[in-house]
C-alpha positions in Angstrom: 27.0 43.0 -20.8 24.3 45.6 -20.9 26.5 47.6 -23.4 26.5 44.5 -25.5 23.1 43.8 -25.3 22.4 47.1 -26.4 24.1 46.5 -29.4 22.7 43.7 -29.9 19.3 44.4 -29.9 20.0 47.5 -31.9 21.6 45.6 -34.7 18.7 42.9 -34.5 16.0 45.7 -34.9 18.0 47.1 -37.5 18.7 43.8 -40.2 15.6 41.7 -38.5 13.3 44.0 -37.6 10.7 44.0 -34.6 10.5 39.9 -34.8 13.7 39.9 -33.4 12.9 42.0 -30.2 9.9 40.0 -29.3 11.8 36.8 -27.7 13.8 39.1 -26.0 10.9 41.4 -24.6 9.3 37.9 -23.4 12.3 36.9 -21.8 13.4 39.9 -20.1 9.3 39.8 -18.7 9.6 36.3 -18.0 12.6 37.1 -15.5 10.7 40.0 -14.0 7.8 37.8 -12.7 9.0 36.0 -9.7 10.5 39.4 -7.9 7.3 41.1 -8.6 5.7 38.2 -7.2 7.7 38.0 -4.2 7.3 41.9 -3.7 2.9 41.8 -3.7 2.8 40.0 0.1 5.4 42.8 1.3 3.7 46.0 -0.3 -0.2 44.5 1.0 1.7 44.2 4.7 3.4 47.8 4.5 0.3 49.5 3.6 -1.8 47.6 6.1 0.4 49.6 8.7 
């Protein structure tokens, strides 16, 4: 999947241009969110000792 993803992307840029990697960019920050959401409590308790 990452392999074709890859390609995917590329081949977007290529024939679409940079409109086509915007959705993607938001989605792939969209997903990112919640774990570093999760992670801000545990790092703030780790440092505090």
């Amino acid at each position: 999947m990452f392999v074709l993803g890859g390609a995917a992307g590329a081949l977007g840029f290529k024939y679409v241009g940079f409109v086509c990697v915007v959705p993607l960019a938001a989605l792939l920050l969209a997903l990112s969110i919640p774990p570093l959401l999760r992670d801000i409590p545990r790092r703030r308790a780790s440092s505090i000792s």
